[in-house]
HTML snippet that shows the backbone in 3Dmol.js (N, CA, C, O; Angstrom):
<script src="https://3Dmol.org/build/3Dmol-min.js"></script>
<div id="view" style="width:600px;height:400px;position:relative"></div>
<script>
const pdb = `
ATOM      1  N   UNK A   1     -18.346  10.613 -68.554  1.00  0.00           N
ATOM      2  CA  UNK A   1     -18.645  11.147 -67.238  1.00  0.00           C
ATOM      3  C   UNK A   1     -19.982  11.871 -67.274  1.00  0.00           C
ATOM      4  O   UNK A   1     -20.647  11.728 -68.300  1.00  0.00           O
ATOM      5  N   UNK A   2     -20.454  12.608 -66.320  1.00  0.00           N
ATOM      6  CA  UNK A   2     -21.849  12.304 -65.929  1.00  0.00           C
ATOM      7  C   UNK A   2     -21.850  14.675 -66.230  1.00  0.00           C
ATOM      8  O   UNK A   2     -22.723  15.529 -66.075  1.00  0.00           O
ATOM      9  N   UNK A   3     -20.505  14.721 -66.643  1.00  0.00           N
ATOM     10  CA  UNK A   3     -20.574  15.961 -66.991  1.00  0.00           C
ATOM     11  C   UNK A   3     -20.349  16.586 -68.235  1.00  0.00           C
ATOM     12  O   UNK A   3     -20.298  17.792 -68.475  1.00  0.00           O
ATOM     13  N   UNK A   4     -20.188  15.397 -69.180  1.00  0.00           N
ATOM     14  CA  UNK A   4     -20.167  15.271 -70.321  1.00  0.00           C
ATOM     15  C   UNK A   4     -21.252  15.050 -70.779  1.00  0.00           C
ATOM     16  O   UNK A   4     -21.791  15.953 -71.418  1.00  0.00           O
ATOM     17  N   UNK A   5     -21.917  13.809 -70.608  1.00  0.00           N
ATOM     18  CA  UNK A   5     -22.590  13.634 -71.133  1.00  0.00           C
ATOM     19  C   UNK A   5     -24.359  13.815 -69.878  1.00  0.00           C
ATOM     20  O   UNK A   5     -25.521  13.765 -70.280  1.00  0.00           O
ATOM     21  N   UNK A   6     -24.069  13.937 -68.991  1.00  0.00           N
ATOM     22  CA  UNK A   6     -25.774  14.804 -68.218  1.00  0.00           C
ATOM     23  C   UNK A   6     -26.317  15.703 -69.221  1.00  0.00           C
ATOM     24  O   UNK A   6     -27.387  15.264 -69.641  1.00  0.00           O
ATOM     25  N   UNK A   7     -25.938  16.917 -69.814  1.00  0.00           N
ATOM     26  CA  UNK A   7     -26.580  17.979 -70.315  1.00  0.00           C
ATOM     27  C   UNK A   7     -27.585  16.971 -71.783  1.00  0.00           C
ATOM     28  O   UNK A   7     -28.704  17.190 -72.249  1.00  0.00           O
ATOM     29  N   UNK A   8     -26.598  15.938 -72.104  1.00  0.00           N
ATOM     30  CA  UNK A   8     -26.978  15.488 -73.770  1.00  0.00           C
ATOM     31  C   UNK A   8     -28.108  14.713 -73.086  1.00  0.00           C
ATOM     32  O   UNK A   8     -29.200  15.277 -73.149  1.00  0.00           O
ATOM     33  N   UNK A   9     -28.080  13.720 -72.544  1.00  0.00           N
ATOM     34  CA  UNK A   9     -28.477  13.108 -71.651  1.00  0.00           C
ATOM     35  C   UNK A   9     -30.131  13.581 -71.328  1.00  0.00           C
ATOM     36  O   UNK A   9     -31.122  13.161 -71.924  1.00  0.00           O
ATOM     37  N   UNK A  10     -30.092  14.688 -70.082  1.00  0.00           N
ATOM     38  CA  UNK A  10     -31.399  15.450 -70.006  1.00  0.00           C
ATOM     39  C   UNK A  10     -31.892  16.027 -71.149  1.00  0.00           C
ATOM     40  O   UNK A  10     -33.014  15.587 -71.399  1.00  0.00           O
ATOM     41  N   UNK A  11     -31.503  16.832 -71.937  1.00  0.00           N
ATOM     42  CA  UNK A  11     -32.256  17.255 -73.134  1.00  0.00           C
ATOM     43  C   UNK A  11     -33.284  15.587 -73.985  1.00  0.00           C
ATOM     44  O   UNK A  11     -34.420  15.359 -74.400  1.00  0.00           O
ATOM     45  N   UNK A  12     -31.841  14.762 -73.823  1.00  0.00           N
ATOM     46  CA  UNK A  12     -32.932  13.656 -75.119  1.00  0.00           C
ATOM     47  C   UNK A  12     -34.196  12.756 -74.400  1.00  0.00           C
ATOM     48  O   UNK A  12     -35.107  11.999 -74.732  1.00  0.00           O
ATOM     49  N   UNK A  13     -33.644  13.334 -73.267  1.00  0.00           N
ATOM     50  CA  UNK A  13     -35.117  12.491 -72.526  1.00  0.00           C
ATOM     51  C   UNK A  13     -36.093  13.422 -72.111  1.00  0.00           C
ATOM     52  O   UNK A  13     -37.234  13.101 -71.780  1.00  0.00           O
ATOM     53  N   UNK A  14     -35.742  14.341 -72.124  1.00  0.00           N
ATOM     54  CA  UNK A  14     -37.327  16.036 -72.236  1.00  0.00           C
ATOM     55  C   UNK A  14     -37.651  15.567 -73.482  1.00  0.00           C
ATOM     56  O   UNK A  14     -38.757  15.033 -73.569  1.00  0.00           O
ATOM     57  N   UNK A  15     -36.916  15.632 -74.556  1.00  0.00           N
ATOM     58  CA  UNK A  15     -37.615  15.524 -75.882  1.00  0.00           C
ATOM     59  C   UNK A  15     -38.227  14.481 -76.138  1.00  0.00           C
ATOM     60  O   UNK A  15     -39.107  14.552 -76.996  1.00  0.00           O
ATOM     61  N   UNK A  16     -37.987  13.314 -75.545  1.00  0.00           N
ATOM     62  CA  UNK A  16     -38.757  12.335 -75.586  1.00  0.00           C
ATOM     63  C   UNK A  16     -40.033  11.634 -75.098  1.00  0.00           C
ATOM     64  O   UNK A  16     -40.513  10.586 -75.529  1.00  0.00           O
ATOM     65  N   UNK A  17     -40.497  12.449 -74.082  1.00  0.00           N
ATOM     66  CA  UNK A  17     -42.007  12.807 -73.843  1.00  0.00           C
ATOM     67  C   UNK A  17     -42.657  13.756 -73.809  1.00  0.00           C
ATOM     68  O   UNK A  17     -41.994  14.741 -74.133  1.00  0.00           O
ATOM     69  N   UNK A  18     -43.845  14.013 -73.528  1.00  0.00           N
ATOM     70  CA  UNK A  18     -44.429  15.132 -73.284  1.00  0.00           C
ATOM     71  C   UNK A  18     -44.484  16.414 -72.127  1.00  0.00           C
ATOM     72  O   UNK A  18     -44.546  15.912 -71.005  1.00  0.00           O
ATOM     73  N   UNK A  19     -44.481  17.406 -72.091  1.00  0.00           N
ATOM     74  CA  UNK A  19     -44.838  18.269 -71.402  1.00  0.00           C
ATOM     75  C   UNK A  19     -45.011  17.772 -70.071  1.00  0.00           C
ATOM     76  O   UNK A  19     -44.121  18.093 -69.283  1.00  0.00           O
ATOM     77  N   UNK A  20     -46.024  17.003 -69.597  1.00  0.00           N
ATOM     78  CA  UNK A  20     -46.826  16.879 -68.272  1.00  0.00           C
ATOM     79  C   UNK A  20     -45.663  15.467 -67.730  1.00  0.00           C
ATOM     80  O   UNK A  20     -45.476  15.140 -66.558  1.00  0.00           O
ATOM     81  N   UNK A  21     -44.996  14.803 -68.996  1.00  0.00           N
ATOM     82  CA  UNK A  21     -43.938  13.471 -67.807  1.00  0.00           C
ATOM     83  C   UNK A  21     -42.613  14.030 -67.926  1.00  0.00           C
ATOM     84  O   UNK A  21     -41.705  13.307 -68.335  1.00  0.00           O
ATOM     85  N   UNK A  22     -42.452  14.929 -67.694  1.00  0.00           N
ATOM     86  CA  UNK A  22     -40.776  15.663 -68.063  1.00  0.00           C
ATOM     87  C   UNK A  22     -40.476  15.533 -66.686  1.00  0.00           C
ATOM     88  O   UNK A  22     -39.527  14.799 -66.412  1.00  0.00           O
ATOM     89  N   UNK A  23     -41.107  16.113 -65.720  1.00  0.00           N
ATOM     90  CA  UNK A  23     -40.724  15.709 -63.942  1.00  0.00           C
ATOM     91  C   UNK A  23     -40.270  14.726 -63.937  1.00  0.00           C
ATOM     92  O   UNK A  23     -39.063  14.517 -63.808  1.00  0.00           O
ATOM     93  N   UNK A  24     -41.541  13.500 -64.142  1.00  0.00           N
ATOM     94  CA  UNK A  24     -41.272  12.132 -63.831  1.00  0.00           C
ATOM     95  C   UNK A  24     -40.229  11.498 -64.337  1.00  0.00           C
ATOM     96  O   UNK A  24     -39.742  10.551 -63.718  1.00  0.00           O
ATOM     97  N   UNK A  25     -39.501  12.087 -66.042  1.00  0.00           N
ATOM     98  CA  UNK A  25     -38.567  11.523 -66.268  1.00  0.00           C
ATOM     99  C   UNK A  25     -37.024  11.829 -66.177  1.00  0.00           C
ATOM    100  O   UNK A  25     -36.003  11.200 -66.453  1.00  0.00           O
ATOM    101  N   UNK A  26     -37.319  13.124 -65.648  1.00  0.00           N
ATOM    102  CA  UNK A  26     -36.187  14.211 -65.016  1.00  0.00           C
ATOM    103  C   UNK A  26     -35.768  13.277 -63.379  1.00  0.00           C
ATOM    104  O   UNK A  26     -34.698  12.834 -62.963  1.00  0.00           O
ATOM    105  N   UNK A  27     -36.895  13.273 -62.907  1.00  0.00           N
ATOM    106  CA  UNK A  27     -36.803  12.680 -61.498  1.00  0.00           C
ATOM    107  C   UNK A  27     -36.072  11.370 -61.665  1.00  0.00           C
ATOM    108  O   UNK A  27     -35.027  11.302 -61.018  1.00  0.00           O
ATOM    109  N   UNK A  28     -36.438  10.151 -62.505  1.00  0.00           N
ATOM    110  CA  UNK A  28     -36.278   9.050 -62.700  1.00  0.00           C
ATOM    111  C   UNK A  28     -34.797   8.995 -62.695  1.00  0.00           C
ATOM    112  O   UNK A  28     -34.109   8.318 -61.931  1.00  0.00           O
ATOM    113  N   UNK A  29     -34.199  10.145 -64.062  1.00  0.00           N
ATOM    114  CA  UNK A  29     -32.772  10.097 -64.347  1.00  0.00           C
ATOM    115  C   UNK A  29     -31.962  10.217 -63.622  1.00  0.00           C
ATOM    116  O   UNK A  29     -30.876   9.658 -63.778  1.00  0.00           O
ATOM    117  N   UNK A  30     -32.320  11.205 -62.311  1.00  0.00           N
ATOM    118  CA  UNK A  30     -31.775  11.892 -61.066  1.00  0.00           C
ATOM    119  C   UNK A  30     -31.762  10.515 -60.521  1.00  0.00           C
ATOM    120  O   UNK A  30     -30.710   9.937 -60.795  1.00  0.00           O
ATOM    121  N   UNK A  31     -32.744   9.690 -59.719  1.00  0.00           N
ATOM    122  CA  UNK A  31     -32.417   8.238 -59.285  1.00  0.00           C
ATOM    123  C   UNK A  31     -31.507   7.617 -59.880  1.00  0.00           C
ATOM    124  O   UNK A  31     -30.354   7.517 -59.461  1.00  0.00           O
ATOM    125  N   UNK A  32     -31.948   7.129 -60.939  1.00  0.00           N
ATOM    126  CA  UNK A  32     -30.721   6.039 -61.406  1.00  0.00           C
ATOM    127  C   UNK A  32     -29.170   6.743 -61.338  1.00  0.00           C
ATOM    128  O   UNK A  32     -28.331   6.099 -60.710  1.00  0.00           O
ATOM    129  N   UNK A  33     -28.841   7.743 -61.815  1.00  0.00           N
ATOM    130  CA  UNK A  33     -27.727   8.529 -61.829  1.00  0.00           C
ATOM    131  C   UNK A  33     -27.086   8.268 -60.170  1.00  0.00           C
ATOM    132  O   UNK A  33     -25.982   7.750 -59.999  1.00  0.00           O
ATOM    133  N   UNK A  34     -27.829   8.643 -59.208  1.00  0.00           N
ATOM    134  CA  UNK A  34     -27.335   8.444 -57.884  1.00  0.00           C
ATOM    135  C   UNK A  34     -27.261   6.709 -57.470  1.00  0.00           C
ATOM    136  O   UNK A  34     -26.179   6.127 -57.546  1.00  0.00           O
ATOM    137  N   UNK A  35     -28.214   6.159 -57.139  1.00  0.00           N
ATOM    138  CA  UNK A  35     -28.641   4.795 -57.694  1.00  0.00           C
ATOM    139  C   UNK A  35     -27.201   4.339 -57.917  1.00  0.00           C
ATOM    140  O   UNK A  35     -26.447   4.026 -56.996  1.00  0.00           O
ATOM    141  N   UNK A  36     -26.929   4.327 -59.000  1.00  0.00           N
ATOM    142  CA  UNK A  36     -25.855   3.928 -59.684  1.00  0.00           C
ATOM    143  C   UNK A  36     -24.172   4.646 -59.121  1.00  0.00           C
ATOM    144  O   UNK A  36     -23.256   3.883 -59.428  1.00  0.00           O
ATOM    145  N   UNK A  37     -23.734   5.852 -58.431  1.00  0.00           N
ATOM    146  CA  UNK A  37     -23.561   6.313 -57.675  1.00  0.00           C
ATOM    147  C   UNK A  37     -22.786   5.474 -56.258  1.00  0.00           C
ATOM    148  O   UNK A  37     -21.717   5.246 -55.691  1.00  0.00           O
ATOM    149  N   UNK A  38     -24.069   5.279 -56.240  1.00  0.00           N
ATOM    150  CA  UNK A  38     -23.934   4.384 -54.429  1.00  0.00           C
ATOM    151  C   UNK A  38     -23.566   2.665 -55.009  1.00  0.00           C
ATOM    152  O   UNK A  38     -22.530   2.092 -54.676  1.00  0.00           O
ATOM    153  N   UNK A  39     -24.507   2.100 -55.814  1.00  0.00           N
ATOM    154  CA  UNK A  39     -24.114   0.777 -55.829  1.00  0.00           C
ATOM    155  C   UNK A  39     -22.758   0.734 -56.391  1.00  0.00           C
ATOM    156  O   UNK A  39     -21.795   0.231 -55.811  1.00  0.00           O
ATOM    157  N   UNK A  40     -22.724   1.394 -57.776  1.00  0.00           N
ATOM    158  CA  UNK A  40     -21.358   0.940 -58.307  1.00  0.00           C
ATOM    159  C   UNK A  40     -20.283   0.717 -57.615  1.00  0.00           C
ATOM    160  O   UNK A  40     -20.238  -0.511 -57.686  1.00  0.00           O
ATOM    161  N   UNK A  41     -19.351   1.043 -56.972  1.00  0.00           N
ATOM    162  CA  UNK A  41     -18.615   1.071 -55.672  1.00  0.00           C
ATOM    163  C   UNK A  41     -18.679  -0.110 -55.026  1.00  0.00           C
ATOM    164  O   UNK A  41     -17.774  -0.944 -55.031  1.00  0.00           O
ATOM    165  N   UNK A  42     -19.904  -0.236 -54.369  1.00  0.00           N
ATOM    166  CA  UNK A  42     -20.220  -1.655 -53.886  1.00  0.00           C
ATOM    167  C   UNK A  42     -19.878  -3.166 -54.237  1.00  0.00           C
ATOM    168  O   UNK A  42     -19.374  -4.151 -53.698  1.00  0.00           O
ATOM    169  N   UNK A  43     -20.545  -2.713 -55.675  1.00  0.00           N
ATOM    170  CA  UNK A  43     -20.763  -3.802 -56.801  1.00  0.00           C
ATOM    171  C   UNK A  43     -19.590  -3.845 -57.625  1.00  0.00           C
ATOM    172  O   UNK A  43     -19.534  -4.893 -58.268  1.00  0.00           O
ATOM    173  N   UNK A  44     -18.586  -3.017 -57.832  1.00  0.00           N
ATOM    174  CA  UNK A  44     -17.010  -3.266 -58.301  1.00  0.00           C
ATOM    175  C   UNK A  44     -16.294  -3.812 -57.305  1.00  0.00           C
ATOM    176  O   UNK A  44     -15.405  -4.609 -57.606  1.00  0.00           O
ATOM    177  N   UNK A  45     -16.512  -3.530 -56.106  1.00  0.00           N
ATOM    178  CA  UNK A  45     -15.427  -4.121 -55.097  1.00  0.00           C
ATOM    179  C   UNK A  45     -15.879  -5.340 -54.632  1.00  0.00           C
ATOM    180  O   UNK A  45     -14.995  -6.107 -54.251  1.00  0.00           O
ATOM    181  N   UNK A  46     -17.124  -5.754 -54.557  1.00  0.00           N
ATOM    182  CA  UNK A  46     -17.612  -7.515 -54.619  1.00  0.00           C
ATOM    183  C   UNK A  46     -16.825  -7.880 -55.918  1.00  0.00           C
ATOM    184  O   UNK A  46     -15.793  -8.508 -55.683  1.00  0.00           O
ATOM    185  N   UNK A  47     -17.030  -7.676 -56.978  1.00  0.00           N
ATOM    186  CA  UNK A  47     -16.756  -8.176 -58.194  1.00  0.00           C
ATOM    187  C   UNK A  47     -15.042  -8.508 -58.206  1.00  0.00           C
ATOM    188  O   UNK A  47     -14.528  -9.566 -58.567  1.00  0.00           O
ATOM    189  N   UNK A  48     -14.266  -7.160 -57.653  1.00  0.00           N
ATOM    190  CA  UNK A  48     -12.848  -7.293 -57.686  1.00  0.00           C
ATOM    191  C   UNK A  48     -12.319  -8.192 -56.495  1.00  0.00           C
ATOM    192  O   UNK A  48     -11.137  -8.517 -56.373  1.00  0.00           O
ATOM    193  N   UNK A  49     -13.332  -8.553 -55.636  1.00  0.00           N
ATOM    194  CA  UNK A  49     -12.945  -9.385 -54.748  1.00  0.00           C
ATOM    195  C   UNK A  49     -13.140 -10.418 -55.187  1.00  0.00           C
ATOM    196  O   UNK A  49     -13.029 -11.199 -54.242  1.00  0.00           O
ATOM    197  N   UNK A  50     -13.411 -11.037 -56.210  1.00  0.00           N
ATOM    198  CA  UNK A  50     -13.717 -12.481 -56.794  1.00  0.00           C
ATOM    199  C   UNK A  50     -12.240 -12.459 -57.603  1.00  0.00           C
ATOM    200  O   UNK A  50     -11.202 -13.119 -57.557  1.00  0.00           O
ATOM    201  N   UNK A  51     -12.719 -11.389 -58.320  1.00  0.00           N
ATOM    202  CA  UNK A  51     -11.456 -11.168 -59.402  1.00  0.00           C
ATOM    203  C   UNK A  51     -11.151  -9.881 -60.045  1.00  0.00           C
ATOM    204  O   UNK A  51     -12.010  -9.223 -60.632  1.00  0.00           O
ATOM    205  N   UNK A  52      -9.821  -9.500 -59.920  1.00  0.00           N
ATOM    206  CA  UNK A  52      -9.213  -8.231 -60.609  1.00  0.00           C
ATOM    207  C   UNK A  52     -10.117  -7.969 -61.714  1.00  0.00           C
ATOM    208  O   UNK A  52     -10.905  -7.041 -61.532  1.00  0.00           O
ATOM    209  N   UNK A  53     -10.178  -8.638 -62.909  1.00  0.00           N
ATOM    210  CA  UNK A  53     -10.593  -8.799 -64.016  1.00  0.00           C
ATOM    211  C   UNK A  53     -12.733  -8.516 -64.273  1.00  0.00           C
ATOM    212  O   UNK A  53     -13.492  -8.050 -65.123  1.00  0.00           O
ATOM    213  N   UNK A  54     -12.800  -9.060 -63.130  1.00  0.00           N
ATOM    214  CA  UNK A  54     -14.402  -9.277 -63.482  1.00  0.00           C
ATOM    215  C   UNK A  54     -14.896  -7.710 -63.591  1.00  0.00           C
ATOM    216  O   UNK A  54     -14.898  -7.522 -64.808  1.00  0.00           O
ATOM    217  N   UNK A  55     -15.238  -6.707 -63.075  1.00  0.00           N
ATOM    218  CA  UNK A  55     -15.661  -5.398 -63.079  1.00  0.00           C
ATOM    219  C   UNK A  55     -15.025  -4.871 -64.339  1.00  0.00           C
ATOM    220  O   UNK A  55     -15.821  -4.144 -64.935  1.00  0.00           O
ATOM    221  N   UNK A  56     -14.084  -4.966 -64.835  1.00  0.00           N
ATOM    222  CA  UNK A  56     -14.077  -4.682 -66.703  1.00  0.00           C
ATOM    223  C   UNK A  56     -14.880  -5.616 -67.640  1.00  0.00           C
ATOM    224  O   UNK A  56     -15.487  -5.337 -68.674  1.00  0.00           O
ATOM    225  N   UNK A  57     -14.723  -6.787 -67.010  1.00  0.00           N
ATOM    226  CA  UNK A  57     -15.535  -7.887 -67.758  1.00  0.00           C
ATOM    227  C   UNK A  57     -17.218  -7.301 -67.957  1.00  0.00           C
ATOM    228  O   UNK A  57     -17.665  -7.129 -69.091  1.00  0.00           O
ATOM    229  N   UNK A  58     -18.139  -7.003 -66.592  1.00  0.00           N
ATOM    230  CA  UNK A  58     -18.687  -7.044 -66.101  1.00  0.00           C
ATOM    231  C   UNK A  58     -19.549  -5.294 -67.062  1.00  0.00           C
ATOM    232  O   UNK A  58     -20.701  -5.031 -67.407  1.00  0.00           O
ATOM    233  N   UNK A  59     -18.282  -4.563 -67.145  1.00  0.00           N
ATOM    234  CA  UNK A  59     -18.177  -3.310 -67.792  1.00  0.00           C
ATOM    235  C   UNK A  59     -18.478  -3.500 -69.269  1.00  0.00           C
ATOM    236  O   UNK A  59     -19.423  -2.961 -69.845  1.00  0.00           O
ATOM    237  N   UNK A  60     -17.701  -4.214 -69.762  1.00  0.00           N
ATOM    238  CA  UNK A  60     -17.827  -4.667 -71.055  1.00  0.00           C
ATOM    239  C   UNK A  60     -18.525  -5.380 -71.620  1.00  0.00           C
ATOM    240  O   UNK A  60     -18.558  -5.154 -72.829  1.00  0.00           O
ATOM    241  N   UNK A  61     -19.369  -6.492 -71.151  1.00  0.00           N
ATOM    242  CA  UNK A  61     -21.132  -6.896 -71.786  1.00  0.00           C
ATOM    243  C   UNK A  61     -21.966  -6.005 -71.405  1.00  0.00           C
ATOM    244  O   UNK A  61     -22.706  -5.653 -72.323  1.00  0.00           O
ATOM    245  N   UNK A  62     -22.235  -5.262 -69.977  1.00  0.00           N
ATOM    246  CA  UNK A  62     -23.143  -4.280 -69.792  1.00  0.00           C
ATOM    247  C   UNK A  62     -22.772  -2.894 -71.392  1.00  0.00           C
ATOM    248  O   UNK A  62     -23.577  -2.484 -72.228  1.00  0.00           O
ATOM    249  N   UNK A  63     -21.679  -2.645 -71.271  1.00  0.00           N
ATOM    250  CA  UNK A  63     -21.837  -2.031 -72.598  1.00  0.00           C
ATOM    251  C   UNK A  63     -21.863  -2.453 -74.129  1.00  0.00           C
ATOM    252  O   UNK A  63     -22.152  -1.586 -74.954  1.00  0.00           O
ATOM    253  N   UNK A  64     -21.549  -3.855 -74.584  1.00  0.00           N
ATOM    254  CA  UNK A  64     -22.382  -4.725 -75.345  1.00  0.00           C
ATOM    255  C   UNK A  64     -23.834  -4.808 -75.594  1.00  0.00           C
ATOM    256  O   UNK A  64     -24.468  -4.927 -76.642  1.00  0.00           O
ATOM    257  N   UNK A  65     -24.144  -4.727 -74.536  1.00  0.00           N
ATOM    258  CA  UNK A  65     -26.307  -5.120 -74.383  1.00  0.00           C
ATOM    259  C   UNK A  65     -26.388  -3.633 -74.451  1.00  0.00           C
ATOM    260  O   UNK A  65     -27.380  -3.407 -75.143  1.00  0.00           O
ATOM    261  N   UNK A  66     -25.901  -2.612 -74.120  1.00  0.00           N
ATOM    262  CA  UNK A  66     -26.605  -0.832 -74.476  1.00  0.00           C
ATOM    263  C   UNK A  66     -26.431  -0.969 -75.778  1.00  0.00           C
ATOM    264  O   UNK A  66     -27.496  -1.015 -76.393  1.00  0.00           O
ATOM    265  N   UNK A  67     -24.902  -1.100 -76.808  1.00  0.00           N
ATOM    266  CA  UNK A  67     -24.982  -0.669 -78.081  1.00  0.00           C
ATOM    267  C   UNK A  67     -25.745  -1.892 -78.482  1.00  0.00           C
ATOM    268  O   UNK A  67     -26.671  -1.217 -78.931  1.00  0.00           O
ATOM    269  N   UNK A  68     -26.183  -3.242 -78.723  1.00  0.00           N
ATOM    270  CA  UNK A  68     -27.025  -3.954 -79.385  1.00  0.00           C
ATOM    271  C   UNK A  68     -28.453  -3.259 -79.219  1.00  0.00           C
ATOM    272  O   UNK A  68     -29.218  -3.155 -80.179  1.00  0.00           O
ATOM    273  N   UNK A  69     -28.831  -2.691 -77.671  1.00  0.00           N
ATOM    274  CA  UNK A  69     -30.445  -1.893 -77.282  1.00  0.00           C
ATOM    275  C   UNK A  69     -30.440  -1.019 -78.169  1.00  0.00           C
ATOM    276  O   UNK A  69     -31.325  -1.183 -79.010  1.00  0.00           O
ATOM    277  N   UNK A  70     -29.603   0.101 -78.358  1.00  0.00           N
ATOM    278  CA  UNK A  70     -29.260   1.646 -79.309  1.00  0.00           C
ATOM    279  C   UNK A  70     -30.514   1.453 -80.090  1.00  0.00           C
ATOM    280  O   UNK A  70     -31.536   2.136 -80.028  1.00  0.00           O
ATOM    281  N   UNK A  71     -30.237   0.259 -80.944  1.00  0.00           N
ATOM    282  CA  UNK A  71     -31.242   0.780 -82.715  1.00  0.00           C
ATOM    283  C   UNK A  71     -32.494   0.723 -82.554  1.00  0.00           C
ATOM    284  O   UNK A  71     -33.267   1.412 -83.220  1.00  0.00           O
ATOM    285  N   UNK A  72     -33.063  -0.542 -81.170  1.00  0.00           N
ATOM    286  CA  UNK A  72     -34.519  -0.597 -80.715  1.00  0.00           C
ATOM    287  C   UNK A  72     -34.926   0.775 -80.348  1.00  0.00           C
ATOM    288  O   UNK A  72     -35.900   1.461 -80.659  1.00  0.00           O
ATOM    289  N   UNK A  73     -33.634   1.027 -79.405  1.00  0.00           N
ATOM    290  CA  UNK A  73     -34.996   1.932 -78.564  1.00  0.00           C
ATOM    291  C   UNK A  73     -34.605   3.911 -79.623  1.00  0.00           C
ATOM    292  O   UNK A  73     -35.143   5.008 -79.472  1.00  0.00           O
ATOM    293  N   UNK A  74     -33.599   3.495 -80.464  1.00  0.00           N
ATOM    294  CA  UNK A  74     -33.933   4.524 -80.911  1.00  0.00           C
ATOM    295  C   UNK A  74     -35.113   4.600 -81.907  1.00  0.00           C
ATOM    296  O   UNK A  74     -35.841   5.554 -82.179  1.00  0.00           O
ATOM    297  N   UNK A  75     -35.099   3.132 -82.453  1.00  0.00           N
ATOM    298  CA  UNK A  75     -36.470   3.271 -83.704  1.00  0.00           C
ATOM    299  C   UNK A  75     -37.934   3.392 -83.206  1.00  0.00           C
ATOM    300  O   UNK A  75     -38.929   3.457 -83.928  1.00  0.00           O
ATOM    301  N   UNK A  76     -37.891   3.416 -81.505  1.00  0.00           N
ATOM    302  CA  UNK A  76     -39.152   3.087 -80.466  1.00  0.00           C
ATOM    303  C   UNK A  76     -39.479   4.817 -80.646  1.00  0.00           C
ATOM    304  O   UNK A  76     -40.432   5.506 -81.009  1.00  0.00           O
ATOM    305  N   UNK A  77     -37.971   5.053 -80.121  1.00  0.00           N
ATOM    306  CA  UNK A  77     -38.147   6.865 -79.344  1.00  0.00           C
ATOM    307  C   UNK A  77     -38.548   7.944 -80.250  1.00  0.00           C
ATOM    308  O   UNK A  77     -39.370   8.849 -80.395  1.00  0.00           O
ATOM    309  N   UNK A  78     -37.437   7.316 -80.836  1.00  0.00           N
ATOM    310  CA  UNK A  78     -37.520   8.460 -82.006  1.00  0.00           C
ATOM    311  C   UNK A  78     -37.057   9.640 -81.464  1.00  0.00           C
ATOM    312  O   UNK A  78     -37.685  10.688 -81.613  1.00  0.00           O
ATOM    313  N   UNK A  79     -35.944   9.572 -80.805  1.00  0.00           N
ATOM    314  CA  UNK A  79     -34.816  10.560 -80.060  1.00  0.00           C
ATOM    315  C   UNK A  79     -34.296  11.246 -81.393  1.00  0.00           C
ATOM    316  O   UNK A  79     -33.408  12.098 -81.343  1.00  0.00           O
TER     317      UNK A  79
END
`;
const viewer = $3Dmol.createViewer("view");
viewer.addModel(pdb, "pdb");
viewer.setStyle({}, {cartoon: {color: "spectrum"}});
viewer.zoomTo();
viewer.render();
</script>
């Protein structure tokens, strides 16, 4: 949840640029967070209208492709 993990969340992305893009990437997180918010809802109930099943499906490669991303973008960030 987004209250668990927001605090870990904002800290590793301050630390991950500089001083002067901390707005821009503070701001960014704030979008997608809402962003995501409004569509999800949308985009589960199209999905469950095809099929019960698809929005776990749908859940479960989207979180496949984050943990395969993990080692790139941590060896990029250097989080």
């Amino acid at each position: 949840s987004t209250a668990m993990a927001g605090p870990g969340v904002t800290a590793a992305l301050s630390l991950a640029v500089g001083e002067g893009e901390q707005g821009l990437v503070a701001g960014l997180n704030a979008s997608a967070q809402a962003l995501g918010r409004m569509l999800g809802p949308v985009l589960g109930t199209g999905l469950y209208r095809l099929s019960p099943e698809a929005p776990y499906l749908l859940g479960a490669i989207l979180l496949l492709v984050a943990l395969l991303a993990l080692p790139f973008l941590f060896r990029r960030a250097r989080i």
